[in-house]
N, C-alpha and C positions, 0 to 999 in steps of 0.2 A: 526749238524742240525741247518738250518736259525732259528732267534728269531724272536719273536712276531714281531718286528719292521721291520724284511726286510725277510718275506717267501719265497721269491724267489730268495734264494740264496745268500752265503756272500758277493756279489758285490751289495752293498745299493746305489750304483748309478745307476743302472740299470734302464731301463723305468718301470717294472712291481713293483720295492720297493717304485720306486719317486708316481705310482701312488696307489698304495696302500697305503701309508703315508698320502696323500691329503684324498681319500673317508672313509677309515676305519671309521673316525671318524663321519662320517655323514649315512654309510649302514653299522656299525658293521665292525669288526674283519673279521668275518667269510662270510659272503655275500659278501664284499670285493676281500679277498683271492677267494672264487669261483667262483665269476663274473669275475675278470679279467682272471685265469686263463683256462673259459669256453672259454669266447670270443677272448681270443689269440689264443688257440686251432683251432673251429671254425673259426674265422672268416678270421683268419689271416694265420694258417695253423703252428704254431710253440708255441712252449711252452715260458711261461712267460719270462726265464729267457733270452729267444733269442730273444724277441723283442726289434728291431731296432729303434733309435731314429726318422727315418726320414719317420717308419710307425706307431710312435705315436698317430698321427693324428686317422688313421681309428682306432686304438684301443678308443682314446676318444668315436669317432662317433660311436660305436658297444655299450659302455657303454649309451648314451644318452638318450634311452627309458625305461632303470632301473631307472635312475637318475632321468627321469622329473617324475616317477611316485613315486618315494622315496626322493625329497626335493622340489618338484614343477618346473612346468616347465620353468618360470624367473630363479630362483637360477641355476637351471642345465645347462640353457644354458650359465650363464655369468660363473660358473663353466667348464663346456668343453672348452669355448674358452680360459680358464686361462691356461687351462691343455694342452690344444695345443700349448699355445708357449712356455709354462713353460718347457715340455717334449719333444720339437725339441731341446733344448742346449743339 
């Protein structure tokens, strides 16, 4: 079973741990874990642990109207664009 630190599976490089690690701390644990793994679902059409580094990007942009309304919308956005070049390596 993934630990608290990487729910999506024991590859903690994956894009859904690296970005679970960065939000947890700012939407909870738990908001975290079910927002990314709604919006991968959704948005994207595949589960967390199969998100691609190179559709990182639309995964940020699907979280961005959670985030500007859960840390304000400056922080979110200089937020997202860290998370987008952070999570294309």
């Amino acid at each position: 079973m993934a630990g608290e630190d990487r729910p999506f599976g024991a590859d903690q490089d994956n894009v859904a741990n690296r970005l679970f690690k960065r939000v947890s701390g700012l939407l909870g644990p738990n908001v975290a874990r079910m927002s990314i793994r709604h919006f991968s679902q959704k948005r994207l059409g595949v589960e967390p642990e199969q998100v691609a580094p190179a559709r990182a990007s639309e995964l940020c942009q699907a979280l961005r109207p959670l985030l500007r309304s859960m840390i304000g919308e400056v922080q979110a956005e200089k937020l997202v664009s860290s998370l987008t070049e952070e999570l294309r390596k």
